[in-house]
N, C-alpha and C positions, 0 to 999 in steps of 0.2 A: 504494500500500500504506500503510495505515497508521503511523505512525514509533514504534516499543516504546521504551523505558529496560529496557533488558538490564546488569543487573549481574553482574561476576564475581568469583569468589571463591574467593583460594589457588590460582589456577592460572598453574603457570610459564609465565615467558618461551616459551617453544618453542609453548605453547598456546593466551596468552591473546593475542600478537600477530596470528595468520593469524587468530584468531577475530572479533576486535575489525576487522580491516580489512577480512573479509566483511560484517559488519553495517553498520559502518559506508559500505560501498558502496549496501548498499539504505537508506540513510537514516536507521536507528536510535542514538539514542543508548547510547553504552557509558559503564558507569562501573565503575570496581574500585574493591574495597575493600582498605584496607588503604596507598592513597596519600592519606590525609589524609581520608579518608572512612570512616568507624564501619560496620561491618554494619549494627548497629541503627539507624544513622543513616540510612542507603541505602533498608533495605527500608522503615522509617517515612513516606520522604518516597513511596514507592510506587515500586514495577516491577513489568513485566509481564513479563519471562523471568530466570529465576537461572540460571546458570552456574557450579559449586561443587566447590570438591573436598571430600567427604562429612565427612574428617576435621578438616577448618577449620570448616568451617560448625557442627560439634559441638562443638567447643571453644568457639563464644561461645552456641552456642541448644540446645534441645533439639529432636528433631523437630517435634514437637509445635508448639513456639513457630513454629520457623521457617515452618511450612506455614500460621500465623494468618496471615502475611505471608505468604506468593505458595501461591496453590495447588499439588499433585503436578504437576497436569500441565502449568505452566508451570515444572518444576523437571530438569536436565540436571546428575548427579551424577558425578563420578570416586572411584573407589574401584579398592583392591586386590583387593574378593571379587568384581570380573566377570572372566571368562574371557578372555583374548584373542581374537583371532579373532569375535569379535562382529561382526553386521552393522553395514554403514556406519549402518545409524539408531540403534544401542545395544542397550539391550535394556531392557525396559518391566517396572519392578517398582511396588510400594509405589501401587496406581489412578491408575498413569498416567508415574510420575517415570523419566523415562527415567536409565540407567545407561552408564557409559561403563570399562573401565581404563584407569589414570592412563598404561600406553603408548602409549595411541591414537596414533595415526597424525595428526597436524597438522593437514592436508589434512581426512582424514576427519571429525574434530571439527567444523573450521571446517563445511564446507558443508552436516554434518547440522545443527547449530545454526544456519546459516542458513535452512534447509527447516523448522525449527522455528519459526524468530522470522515465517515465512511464513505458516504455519498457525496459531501464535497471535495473530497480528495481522488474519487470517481470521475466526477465532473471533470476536473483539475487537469485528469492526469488524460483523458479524451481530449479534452481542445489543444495540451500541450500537444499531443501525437498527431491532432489535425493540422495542425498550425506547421508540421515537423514533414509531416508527409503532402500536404499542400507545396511544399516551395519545393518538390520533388516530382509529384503525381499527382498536382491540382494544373489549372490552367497555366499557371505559370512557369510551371515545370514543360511547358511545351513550346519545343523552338522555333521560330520559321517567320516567315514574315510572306512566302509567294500568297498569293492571290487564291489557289488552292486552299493550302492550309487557312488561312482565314475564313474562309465560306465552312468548314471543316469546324472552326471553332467558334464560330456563329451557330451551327448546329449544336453543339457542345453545351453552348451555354444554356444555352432553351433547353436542352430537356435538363437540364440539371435540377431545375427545378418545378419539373413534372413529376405524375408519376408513371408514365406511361414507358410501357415499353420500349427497351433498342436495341436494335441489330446493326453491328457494326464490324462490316467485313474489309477486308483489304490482304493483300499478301502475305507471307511468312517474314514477321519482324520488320512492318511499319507503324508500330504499335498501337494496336487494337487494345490491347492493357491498359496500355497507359490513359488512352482515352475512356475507356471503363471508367478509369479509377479517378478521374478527371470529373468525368460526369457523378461519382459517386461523393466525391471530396467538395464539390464545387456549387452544390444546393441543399435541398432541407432532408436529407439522409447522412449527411457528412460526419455525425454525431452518431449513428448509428451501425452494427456489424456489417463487414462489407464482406460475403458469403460468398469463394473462386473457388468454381472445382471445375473438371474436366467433365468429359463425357463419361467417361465411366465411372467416374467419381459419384454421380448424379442419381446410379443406379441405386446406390447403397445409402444416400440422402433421405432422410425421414422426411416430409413438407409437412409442415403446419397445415395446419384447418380442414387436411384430406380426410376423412374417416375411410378407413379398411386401405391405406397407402399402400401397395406391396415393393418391400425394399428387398435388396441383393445383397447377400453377404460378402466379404470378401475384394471389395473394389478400392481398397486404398485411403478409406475415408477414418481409418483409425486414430484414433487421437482428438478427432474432430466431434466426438458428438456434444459438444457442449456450445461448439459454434452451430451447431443446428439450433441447438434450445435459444442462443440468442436471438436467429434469425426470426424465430414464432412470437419475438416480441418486437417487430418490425426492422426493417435494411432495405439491401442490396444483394439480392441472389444473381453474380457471376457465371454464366454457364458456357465455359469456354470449348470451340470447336462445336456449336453444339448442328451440324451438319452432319456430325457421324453419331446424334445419341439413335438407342436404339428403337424401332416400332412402341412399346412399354413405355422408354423413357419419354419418347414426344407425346405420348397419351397422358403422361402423370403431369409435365409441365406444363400441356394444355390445359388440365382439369386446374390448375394452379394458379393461372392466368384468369381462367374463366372466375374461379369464386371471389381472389381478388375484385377486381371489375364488377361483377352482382355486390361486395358487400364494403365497397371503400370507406363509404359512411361508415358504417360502421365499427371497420377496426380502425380506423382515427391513424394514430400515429402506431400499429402494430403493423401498418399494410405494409406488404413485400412491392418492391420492385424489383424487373427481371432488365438483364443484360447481356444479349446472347451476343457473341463473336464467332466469324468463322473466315475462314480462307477459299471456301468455297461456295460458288454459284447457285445459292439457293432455289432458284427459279428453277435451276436448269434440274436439282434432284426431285422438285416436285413434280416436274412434268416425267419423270421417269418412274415415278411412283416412289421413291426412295424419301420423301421429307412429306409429311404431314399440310396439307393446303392451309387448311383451318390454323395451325399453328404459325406457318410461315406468315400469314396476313396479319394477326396476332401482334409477333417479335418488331413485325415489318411498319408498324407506327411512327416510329420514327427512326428510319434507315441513314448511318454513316458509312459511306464509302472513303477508306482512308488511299488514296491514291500512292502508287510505287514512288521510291525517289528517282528514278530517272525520269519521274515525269514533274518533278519541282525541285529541280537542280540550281532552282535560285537561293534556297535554302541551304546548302550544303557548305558554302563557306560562316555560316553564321553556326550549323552545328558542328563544324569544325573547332571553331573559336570555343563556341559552348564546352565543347567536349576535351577540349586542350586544359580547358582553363579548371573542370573538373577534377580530370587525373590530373596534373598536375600539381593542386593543391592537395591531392589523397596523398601522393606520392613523393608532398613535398618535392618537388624539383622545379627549376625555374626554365621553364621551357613554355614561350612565347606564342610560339606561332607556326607557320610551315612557310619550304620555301616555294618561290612561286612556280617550281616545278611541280612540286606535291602537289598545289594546287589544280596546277593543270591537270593531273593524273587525277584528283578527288573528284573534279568537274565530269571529264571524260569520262572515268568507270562506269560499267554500267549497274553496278550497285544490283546484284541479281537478291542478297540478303537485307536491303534495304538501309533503313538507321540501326537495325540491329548490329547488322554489320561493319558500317562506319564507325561505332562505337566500338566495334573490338577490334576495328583496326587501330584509330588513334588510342586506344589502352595500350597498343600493345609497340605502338609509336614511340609513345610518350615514354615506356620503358624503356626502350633501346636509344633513346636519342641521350646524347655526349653532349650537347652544346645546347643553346637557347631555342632553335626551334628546328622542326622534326626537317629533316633533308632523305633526300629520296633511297638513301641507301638504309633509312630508320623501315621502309616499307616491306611488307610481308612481297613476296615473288610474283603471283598470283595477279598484281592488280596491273604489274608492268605485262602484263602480255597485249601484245596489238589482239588478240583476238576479242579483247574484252572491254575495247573503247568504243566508241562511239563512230561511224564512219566520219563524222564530224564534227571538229573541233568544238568543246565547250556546248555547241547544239542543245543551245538555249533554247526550247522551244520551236528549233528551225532558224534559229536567227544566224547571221552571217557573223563572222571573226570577230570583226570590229564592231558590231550591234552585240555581239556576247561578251567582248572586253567591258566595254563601257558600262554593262548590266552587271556586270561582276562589281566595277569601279565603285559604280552610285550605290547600291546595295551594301559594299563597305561601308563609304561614308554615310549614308544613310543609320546604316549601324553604330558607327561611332558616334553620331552630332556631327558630324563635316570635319572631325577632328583629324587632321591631316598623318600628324604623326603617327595615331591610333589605326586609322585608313591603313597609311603603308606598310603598319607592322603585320598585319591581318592578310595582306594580300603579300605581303614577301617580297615587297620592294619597296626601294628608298623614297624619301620624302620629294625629290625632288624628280624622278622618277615621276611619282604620282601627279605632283604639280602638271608635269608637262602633257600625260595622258587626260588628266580633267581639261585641258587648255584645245588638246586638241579635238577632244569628244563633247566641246561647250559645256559641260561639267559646272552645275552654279547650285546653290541653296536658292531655295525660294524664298526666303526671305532678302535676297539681293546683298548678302557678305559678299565682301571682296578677299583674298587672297595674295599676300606679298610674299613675291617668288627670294627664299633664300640662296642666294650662291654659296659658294666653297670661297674660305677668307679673303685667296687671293684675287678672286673675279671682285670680292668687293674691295677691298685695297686697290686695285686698279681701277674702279669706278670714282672712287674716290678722288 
């Protein structure tokens, strides 16, 4: 469990001792106030549960202030206007602040304040893992900027905050996961179990709310039945590859779908949302009798097709960057950038394993490179073969030589702010290099900066 700093305040002897010795059992720091420790000095340095008797706490703050410091719902108040007789948990006023009378029962105080310091430290330790897997496998965590990809995460964002079904196909290792997890981290599920299994994983899955479910022993799912039991109290059920589940399995995840849908009202915040992925042509298996219609139309609500990288090659020098700049930092080593050979060679490939791939090559770059950025002999064998390029240079979308330089060009600067330096480090050429390629491909920011071309000492010594 996570360890809280639980502060108390103005609560007698009789209350704050059995309080203090349950928290401190599960590991939480206690601190009170009023033994050498300032309220405002307490809440300033941070806590995450109060403990207060209502009329102390008003004597140095107003509500108002006190709640800028610890929100209602980490706040457990005694007062003379709650009833006696109150349930062992209190009674819940003010969006959230539970209420106690200052008679409570000892016992009682103590162990609902320990079930509290439980569940906000639950809380706690959720948004910290969101917050943690967000800047990894929320929207942010995804790189690109083509025109493509954007329309891609324009769909992304919308369902995220549905709850409708999606099917999100595309090749092996253009990350289909990751947009899952995107969609999962990025709307009003992000808080709740996020439930990946396979196809045959699926077999041996218990589903909530089926009566008479028949499950398959034996499929891999060991370890996991506790992440089913979460999922029956609302998520994100993953069902990955789900073009090879079997006749049964598309029957169960239909029947799954369907009651969903019939009873949304009513399970509130318990509903399941589904997320099927697959690499292949769904249409094409139902017309052979191989995928279930009814379920295909189903998943198919809202469809993302995550497109190959050789078909958004404008992208690749920015995952490039992304992905240097990642290992790098794992692997501590200072290593920049690539040179502009590699680049050629990263543009040209034809990238048959996608960003999956890109990525273990620059890991695997980024390990063998000696000097500040990856150079061509850092490269696995494989990507130098002519058979594996592109018939045309960089074949930006069809574009000609110098309409695919310039696109590479602006696309850097664009990436950096127009930063010149940053530009040439990115593309693997000198600053004055770049100068002169932007000069000749009209190369300008729209907001109309100008650009002063630096020479080498001596050209300016002599203009001088």
């Amino acid at each position: 469990m996570l360890p809280l700093r639980v502060l108390l305040v103005g609560l007698e002897p009789r209350l704050s001792i059995p309080v203090s010795e349950k928290l401190r059992q599960d590991g939480h720091e206690v601190v009170t106030s009023g033994k050498g420790v300032s309220l405002e000095g307490a809440l300033a340095e941070g806590v995450d549960l109060v403990v207060a008797d209502s009329d102390v706490a008003a004597s140095e703050f107003s509500p108002e202030t006190f709640h800028s410091f610890v929100p209602k719902a980490a706040t457990v108040l005694l007062s003379d206007q709650v009833e006696h007789g109150v349930g062992e948990g209190g009674t819940e006023r003010e969006n959230g602040a539970v209420h106690f009378p200052r008679g409570v029962d000892p016992a009682v105080l103590a162990e609902s304040v320990r079930q509290l310091a439980e569940k906000r430290a639950l809380d706690l330790a959720n948004r910290w893992l969101y917050e943690r897997l967000s800047d990894h496998y929320g929207l942010d965590g995804i790189v690109g900027t083509s025109k493509a990809l954007q329309k891609i995460l324009a769909k992304v964002s919308k369902a995220a905050n549905t709850g409708e079904p999606v099917l999100i196909t595309g090749e092996p290792g253009t990350g289909k996961k990751l947009l899952a997890s995107a969609i999962h981290l990025s709307g009003m599920w992000r808080l709740r179990p996020l439930v990946l299994v396979s196809a045959s994983e699926f077999a041996g899955l218990r589903l909530p709310f089926l009566e008479g479910d028949q499950t398959v022993p034996g499929n891999g799912l060991h370890g996991r039945k506790k992440e089913a039991e979460e999922l029956a109290r609302g998520g994100t059920l993953l069902v990955n590859e789900v073009a090879v589940l079997r006749p049964a399995g598309q029957k169960r995840l239909l029947r799954l779908l369907e009651y969903v849908e019939r009873n949304h009202e009513d399970l509130g915040e318990r509903r399941i949302r589904v997320i099927a992925t697959t690499r292949h042509n769904l249409w094409e298996a139902v017309s052979r009798g191989q995928f279930d219609e009814e379920l295909y139309f189903r998943l198919s609500v809202s469809p993302i097709h995550v497109p190959p990288l050789r078909e958004r090659r404008e992208d690749i020098p920015i995952l490039v960057e992304h992905f240097i700049s990642s290992f790098s930092n794992d692997m501590q080593k200072p290593v920049f950038g690539v040179s502009a050979e590699v680049m050629r060679v990263f543009v040209s490939y034809s990238w048959p394993g996608n960003v999956r791939e890109l990525r273990n090559v620059i890991e695997g770059a980024v390990l063998r490179c000696s000097g500040r950025r990856i150079e061509i002999g850092d490269l696995p064998e494989h990507l130098l073969k002519p058979g594996d390029r592109e018939p045309t240079f960089l074949h930006l979308h069809s574009l000609a030589l110098r309409e695919a330089e310039a696109t590479l060009i602006k696309i850097a600067l664009e990436k950096t702010g127009w930063n010149l330096s940053r530009a040439a480090s990115l593309l693997g050429i000198s600053r004055g290099t770049l100068y002169s390629k932007m000069d000749r491909y009209g190369l300008r920011p729209s907001n109309g900066r100008h650009f002063r071309r630096v020479g080498p000492p001596a050209a300016r010594a002599t203009a001088t």
